[in-house]
C-alpha positions in Angstrom: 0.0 0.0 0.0 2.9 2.1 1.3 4.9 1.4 -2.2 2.0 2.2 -4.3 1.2 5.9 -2.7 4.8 6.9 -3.5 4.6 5.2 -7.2 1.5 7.5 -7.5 3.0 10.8 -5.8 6.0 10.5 -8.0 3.8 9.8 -11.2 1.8 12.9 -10.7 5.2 15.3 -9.9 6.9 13.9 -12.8 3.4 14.8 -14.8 3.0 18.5 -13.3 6.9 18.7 -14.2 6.0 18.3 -18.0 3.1 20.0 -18.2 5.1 22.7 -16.6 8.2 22.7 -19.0 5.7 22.2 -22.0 4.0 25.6 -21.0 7.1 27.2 -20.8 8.2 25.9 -24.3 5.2 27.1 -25.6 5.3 30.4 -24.1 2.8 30.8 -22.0 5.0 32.6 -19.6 5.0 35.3 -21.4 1.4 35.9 -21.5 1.4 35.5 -17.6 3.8 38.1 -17.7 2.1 40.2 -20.1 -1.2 40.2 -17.6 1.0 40.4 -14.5 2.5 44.1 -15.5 -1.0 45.1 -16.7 -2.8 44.7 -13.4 -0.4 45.8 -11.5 0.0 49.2 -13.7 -3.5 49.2 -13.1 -3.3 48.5 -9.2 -1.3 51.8 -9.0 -3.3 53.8 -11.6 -0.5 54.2 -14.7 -2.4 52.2 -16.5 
């Protein structure tokens, strides 16, 4: 039981991992970025 809940926490890791580097090779950290800067210009009224 023990040896299966680890099998299953390291499957899903390893899974977040990729789905992590494939957003990044896709850049989708650049529209984060892009919406980041624009609320906060907005938060202090430059925007």
């Amino acid at each position: 039981m023990e040896r299966s809940k680890r099998i299953i926490r390291i499957t899903l890791l390893l899974a977040g991992f990729v789905m992590l580097l494939m957003g990044i090779v896709a850049g989708g950290y650049r529209d984060i970025w892009t919406k980041a800067v624009m609320v906060c210009m907005e938060c202090v009224g430059i925007g």
